[in-house]
C-alpha positions as CSV (number, residue, x, y, z in Angstrom):
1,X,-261.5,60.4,-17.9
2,X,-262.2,63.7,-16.7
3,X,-262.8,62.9,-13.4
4,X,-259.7,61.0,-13.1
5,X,-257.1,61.3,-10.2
6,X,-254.5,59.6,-8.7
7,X,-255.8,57.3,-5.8
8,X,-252.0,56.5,-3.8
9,X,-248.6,56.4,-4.9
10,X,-247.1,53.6,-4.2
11,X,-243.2,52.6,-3.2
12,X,-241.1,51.2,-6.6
13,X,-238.0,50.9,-4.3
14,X,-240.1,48.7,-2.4
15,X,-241.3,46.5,-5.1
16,X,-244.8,48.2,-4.8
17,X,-245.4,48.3,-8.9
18,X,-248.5,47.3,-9.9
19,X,-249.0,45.0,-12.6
20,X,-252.8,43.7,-12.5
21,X,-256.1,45.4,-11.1
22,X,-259.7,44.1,-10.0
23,X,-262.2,46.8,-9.1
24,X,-264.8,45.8,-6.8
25,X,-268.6,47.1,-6.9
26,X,-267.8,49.3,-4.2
27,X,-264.7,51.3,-5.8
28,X,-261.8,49.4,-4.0
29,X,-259.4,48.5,-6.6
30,X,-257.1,45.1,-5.6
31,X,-253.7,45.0,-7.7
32,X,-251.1,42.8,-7.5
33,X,-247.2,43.6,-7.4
34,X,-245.2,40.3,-8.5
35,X,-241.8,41.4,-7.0
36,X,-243.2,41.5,-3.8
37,X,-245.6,38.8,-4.7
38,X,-248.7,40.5,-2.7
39,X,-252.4,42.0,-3.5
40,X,-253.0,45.7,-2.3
41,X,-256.4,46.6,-1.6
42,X,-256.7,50.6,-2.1
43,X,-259.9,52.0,-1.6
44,X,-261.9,55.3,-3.1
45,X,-260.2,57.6,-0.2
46,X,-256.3,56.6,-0.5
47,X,-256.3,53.6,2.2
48,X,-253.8,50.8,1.3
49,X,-254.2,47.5,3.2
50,X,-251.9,44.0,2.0
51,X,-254.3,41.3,2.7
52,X,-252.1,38.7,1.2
53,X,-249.0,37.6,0.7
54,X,-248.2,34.2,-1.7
55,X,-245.5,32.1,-1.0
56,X,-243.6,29.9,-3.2
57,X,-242.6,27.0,-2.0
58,X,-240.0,24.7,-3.4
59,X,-240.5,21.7,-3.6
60,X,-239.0,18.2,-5.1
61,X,-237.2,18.2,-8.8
62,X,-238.8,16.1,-11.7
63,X,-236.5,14.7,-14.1
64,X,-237.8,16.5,-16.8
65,X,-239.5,20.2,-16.3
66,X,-237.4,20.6,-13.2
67,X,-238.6,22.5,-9.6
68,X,-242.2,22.0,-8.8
69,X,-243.6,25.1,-7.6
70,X,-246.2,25.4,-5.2
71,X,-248.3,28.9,-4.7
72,X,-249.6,29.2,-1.2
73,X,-252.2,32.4,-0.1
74,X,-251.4,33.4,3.1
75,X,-253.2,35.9,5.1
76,X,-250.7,38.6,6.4
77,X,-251.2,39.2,10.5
């Protein structure tokens, strides 16, 4: 860890906490941030792009385990 350094500080007020990370062979990590419910790409020099947002989607009620919830990946334009 001696080459360790903070990459981007992200926005708590915002919802931006990050609760899950994926690195990818090329050094961008991709974490997720449930209260907002979107993946941040943050690459090796600081950049921060949302390439997704998931949308829950309520839908009928069963009898027993009640809502049904549906998880849709959206792009974000």
């Amino acid at each position: 860890m001696a080459r360790s350094r903070i990459a981007v500080h992200f926005d708590l007020a915002e919802g931006q906490m990050p609760e899950n990370i994926a690195l990818s062979p090329r050094g961008t990590a991709y974490v997720t941030f449930a209260a907002t419910r979107q993946v941040a790409s943050v690459t090796p020099t600081g950049a921060v792009r949302i390439p997704a947002t998931a949308y829950v989607l309520n839908a009928a009620y069963t009898t027993t385990k009640g809502p049904n919830l549906i998880l849709a990946t959206l792009p974000r334009h």
